[in-house]
C-alpha positions in Angstrom: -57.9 70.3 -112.2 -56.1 68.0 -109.8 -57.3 66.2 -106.2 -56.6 68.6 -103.7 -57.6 71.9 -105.5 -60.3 73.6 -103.9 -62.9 74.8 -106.0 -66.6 76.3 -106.2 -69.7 74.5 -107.3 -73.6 76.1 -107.4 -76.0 73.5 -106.2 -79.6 74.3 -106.2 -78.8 77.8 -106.8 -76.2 78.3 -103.7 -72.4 78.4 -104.1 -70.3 76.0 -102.0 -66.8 75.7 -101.7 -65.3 72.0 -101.3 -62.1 70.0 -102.2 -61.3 67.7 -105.2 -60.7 64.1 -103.2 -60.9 62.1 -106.3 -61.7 62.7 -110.3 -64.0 60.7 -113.1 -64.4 61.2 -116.6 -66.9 63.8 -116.3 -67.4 64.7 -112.8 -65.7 65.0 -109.3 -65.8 63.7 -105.6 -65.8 67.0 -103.5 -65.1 67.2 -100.2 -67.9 70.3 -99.2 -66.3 72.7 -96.8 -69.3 74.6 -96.1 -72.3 71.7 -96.8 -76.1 72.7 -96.3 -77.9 70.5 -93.7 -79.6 68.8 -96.4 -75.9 67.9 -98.1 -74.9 66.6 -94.6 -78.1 64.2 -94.2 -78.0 62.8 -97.8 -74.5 62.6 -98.7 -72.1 63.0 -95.4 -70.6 66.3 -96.3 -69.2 64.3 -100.0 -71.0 64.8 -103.7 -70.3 63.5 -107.2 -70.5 67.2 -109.0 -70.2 67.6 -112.4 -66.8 68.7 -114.0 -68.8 71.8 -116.0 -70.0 73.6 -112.8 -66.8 73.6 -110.7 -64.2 76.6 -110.5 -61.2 76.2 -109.9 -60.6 78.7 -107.0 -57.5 81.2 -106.7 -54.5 79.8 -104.6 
């Protein structure tokens, strides 16, 4: 996957949708289009997810 695909993640079992802003060896910076309150508070809308639970979604 490349920056600026948009993909889907589950994070403490609820699916968000967010954008690829920057990639690691084994994980990504996501941009979270729909983040929780918690996501918001903690992280400013922005998490380091893992490269095995994100989907690539359909263009």
């Amino acid at each position: 996957m490349e920056t600026k695909s948009s993909v889907t993640f589950t994070w403490e079992n609820k699916a968000f949708d967010g954008v690829i802003e920057q990639e690691y060896e084994n994980s990504f910076l996501v941009q979270v289009a729909n983040p929780s309150k918690e996501m918001i508070e903690k992280y400013n809308g922005r998490m380091i997810v893992s490269k095995k639970i994100c989907k690539k979604n359909a263009s």
